[in-house]
ZAMARGU-4260 file (C-alpha; in steps of 0.2 Angstrom, whole numbers, plus 5000, padded with zeros to 4 digits):
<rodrens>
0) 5608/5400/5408 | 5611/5387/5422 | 5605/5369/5422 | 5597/5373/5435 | 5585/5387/5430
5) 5583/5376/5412 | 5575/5364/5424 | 5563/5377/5432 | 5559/5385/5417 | 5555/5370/5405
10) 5546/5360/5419 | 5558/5349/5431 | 5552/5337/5442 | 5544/5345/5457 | 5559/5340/5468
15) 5570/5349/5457 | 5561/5366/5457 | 5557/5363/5474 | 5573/5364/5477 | 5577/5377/5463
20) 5565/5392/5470 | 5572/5385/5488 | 5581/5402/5488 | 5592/5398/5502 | 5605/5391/5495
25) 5626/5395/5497 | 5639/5403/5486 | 5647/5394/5471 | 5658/5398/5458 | 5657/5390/5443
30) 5676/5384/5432 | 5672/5398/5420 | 5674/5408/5435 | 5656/5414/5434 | 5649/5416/5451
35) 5631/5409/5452 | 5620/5402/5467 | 5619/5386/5470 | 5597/5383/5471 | 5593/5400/5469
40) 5586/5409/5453 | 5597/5424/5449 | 5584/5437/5444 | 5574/5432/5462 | 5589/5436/5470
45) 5591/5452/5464 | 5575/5458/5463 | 5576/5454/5483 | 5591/5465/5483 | 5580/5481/5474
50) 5570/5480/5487 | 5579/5480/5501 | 5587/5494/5490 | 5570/5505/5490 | 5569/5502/5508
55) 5589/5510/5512 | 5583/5523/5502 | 5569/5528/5510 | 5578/5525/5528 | 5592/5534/5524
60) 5589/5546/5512 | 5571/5554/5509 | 5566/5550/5528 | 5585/5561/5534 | 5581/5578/5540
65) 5587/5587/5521 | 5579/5604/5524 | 5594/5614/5524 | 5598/5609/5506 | 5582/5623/5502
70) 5564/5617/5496 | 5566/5609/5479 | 5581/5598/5485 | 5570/5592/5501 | 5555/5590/5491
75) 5565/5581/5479 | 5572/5571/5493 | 5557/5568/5503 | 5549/5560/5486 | 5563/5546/5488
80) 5549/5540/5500 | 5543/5527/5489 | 5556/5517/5492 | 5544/5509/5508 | 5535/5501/5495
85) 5551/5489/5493 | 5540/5482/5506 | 5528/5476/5496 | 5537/5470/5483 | 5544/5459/5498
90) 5529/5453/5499 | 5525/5448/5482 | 5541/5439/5480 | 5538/5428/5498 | 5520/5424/5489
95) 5528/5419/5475 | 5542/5408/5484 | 5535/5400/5497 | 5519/5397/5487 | 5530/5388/5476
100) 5539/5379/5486 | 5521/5373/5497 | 5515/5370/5478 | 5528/5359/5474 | 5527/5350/5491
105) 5508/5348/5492 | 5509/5327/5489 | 5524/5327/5503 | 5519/5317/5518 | 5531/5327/5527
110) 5523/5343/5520 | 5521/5351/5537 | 5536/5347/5547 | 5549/5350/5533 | 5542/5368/5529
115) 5540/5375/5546 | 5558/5367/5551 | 5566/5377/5536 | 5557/5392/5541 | 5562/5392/5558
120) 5582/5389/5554 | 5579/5403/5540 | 5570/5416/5552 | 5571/5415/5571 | 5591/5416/5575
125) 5594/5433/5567 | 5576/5438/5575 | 5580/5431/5592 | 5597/5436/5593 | 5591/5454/5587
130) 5578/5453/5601 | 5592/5445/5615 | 5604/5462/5610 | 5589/5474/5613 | 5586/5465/5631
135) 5607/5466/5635 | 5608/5486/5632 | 5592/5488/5640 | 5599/5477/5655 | 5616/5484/5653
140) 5610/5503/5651 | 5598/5500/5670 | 5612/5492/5679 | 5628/5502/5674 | 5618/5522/5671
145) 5612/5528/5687 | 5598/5536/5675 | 5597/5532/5657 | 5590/5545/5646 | 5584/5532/5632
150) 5579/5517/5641 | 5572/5508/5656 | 5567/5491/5663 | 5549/5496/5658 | 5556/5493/5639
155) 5556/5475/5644 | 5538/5472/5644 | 5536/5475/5626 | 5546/5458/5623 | 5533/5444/5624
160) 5525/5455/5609 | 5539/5453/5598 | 5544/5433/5603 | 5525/5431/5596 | 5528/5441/5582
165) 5511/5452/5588 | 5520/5469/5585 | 5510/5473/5569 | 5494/5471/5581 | 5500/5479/5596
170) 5509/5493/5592 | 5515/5508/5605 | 5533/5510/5605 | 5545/5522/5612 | 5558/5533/5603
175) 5572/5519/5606 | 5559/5504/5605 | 5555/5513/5588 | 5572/5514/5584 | 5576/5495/5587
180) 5561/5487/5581 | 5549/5498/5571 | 5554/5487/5554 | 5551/5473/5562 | 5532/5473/5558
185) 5534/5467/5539 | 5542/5450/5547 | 5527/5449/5558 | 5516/5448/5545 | 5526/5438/5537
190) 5526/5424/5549 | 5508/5426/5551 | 5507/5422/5531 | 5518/5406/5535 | 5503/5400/5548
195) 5491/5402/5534 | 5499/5397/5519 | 5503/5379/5521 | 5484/5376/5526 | 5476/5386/5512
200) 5490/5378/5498 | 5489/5361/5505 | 5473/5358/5506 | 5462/5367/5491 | 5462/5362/5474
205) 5471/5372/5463 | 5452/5380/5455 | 5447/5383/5474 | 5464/5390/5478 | 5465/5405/5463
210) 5447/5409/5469 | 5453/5410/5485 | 5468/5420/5482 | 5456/5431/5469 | 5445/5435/5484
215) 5459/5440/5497 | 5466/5451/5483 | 5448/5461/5480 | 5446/5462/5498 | 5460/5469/5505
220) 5457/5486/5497 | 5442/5484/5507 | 5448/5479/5523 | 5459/5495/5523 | 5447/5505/5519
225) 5437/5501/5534 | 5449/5499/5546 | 5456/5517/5541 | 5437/5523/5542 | 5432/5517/5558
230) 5446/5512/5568 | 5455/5530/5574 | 5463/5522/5591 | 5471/5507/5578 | 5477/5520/5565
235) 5491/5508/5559 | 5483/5492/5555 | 5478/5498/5535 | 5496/5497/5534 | 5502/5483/5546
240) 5489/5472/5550 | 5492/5455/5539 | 5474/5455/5531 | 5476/5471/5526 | 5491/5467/5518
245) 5488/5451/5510 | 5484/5456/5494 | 5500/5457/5488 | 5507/5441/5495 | 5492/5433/5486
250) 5496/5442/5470 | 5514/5430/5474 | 5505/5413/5477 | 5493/5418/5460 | 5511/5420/5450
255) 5516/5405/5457 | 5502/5395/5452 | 5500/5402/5432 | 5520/5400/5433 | 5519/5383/5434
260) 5507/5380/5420 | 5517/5377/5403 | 5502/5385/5394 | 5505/5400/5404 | 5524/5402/5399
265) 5522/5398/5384 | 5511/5413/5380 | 5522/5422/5387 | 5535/5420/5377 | 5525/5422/5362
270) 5518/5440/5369 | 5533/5447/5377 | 5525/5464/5371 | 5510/5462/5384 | 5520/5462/5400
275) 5532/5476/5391 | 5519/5487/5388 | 5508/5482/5406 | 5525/5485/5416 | 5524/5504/5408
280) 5505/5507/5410 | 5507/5504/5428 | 5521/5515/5430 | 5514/5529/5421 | 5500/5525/5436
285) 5512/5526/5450 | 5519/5541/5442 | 5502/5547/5444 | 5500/5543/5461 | 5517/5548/5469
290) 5509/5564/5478 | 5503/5549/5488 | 5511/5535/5487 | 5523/5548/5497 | 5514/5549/5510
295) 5510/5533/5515 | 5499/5537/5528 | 5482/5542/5519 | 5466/5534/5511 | 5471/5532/5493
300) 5489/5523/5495 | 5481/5513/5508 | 5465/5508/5496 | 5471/5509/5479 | 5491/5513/5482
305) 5495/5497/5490 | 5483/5490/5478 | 5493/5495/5463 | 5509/5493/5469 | 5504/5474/5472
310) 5500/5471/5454 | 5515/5482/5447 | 5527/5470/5456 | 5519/5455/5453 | 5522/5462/5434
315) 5540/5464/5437 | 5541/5448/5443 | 5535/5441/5430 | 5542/5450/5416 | 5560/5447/5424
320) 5555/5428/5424 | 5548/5426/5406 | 5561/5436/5400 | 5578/5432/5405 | 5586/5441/5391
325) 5578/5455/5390 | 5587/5473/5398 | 5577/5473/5414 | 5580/5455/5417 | 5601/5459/5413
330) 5598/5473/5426 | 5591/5463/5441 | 5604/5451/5437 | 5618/5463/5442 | 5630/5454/5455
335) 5632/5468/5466 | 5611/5468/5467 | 5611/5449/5468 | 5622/5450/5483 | 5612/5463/5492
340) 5600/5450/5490 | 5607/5438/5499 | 5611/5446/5514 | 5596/5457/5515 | 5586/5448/5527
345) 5599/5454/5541 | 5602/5473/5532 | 5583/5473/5537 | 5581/5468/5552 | 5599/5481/5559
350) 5599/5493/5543 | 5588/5508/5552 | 5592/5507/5569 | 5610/5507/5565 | 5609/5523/5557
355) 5597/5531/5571 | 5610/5525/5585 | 5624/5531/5576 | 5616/5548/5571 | 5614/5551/5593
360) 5626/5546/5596 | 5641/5556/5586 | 5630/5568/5581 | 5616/5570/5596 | 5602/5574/5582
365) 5592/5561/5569 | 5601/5556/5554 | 5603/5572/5544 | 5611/5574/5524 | 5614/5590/5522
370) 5629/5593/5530 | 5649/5582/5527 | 5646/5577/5545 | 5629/5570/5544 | 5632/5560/5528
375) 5648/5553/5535 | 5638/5546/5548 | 5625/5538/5537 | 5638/5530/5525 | 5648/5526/5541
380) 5629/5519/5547 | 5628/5509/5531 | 5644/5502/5531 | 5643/5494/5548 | 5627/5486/5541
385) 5635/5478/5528 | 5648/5470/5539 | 5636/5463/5552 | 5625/5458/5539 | 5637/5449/5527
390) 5648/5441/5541 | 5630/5434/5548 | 5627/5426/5532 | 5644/5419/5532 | 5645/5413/5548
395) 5629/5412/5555 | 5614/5410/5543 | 5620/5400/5528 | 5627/5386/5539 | 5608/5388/5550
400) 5603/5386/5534 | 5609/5371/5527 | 5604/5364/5543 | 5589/5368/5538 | 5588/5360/5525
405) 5593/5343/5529 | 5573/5338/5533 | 5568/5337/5513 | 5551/5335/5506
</rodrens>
């Protein structure tokens, strides 16, 4: 084990694990010739990297057109669908992170200016230069096609929407819109959690601020519920709208908070059985619920589902933290995983459409599996992700970053 996760675990100064659960730091090799990351926790890292591995999944594999392979290899398939809840724990993991970090930072007089300065260099170049292509091939495809099929100057005006990060709110795209942008609604809510988050943390004590977080948990459920009941013409906010998704990036912050009492780690590490043995409950639950928790668009995934889902990550979370030894901890900590991690804020953002585009394009159909062809494609898809996405963090977002983060706490 690192010095450095020594220090988070047995209680650095809040510098140092500020700086520790940063989770943006470069690429080090150690003399041993053991590859770590410099400032980041190893099992964070790759628990960021299974769930950008659920989402592929779903994207690429249970959402391909697999009906061909006959009825039990597509309903086997189309199960793969739960991989969309990588999402969530998404989520959980940015409540835990940031929440520590803005926990950390509370006493900071430049609480405020650093966090929001970090975040911008973190998010907005790989968004606005995703953004910036989309407005070139629109541009391009108007002025050098006498009359593209897939686009037009109108697909333009959906733009402001996504600079303001509003797209989870106002939400009609077209098929190539869809194409480009449709994932992008998990990082609108994301950046509307950053408006909130800093407020809420900076300025509650920590008694008002589990109460709080307690509340936004039990009321989520409820908020979905409602919205799903009586709001037909806004069908998708259940399941985009950041209220309605809160609950498991308050589940984060709550982890963050009972991480950082000793009293708290301590227990457990005396009753390492009591995560084990709620880690298997809850999936034996979401076992249960897989008939729909494949469907994502219904009443029970969108009350109880995302509900469950929430509290199972938070779980994993915490058992991969607790205990670093053990086989699922050993597992996240895979290098492969851990990479995947690091570069999957880009694979994100490009992963789908890359595999739509390519599909039409040599294929003229949606991404399909059950042929040689289509699965070239999708590997060929998947590859070209990769590249984009690991030369951007070489070249682009780890020196953005460490820009970054030369305004300190």
């Amino acid at each position: 084990m690192t010095s450095a996760r020594v220090a988070v675990r047995d209680g650095a100064s809040a510098e140092q694990e500020l700086e520790v659960r940063a989770q943006e730091g470069g690429v080090d090799s150690t003399e041993q010739g053991v590859t770590r990351v410099a400032g980041r926790i190893p099992e964070l890292d790759g628990l960021r990297g299974l769930a950008i591995l659920l989402v592929i999944v779903c994207h690429y594999i249970a959402s391909a057109d697999h009906q061909q392979l006959g009825y039990w290899w597509d309903r086997g398939l189309t199960a793969l669908s739960v991989g969309w809840s990588g999402v969530d724990l998404f989520f959980v993991l940015s409540g835990f992170l940031i929440g520590g970090i803005l926990l950390d930072a509370r006493g900071s007089p430049r609480y405020f200016r650093t966090f929001y300065l970090r975040r911008v260099y973190r998010i907005l170049p790989i968004y606005f230069a995703w953004i910036g292509l989309y407005i070139a091939v629109v541009l391009a495809a108007s002025s050098l096609l006498k009359k593209p099929s897939f686009t037009s100057l109108h697909d333009l005006r959906i733009v402001p929407i996504y600079i303001l990060f509003l797209q989870n709110i106002f939400y009609s795209l077209n098929i190539f819109q869809w194409r480009w942008f449709v994932v992008t609604w998990s990082l609108a809510v994301e950046e509307q959690f950053y408006l909130f988050a800093p407020v809420v943390i900076g300025f509650l004590s920590r008694r008002r601020l589990v109460l709080a977080l307690a509340g936004v948990v039990a009321l989520a459920p409820v908020l979905r519920f409602l919205a799903f009941a009586y709001l037909g013409k806004w069908y998708y906010l259940p399941q985009f709208a950041m209220p309605c998704r809160a609950d498991a990036l308050a589940l984060g912050i709550l982890a963050a908070v009972a991480w950082r009492d000793a009293r708290f780690r301590e227990w457990l590490k005396e009753h390492p059985a009591v995560l084990q043995r709620t880690f298997a409950y809850l999936l034996v639950v979401l076992a249960g619920m897989m008939w729909w928790l494949g469907r994502p668009n219904g009443l029970v995934t969108y009350t109880a589902g995302y509900s469950v889902l929430g509290i199972f990550y938070t779980c994993f979370l915490l058992l991969v933290m607790s205990q670093s030894d053990g086989p699922v901890a050993r597992v996240v900590r895979a290098r492969w995983l851990r990479y995947l991690g690091g570069i999957s804020y880009c694979v994100y953002v490009v992963h789908l459409a890359m595999d739509e585009f390519a599909s039409e394009i040599l294929l003229g159909t949606r991404p399909r599996i059950y042929d040689a062809k289509g699965i070239a494609v999708s590997v060929l898809a998947l590859g070209i992700t990769w590249a984009v996405a690991a030369s951007s963090w070489k070249y682009f977002e780890r020196p953005l970053i460490r820009r970054g983060h030369r305004y300190a706490y």
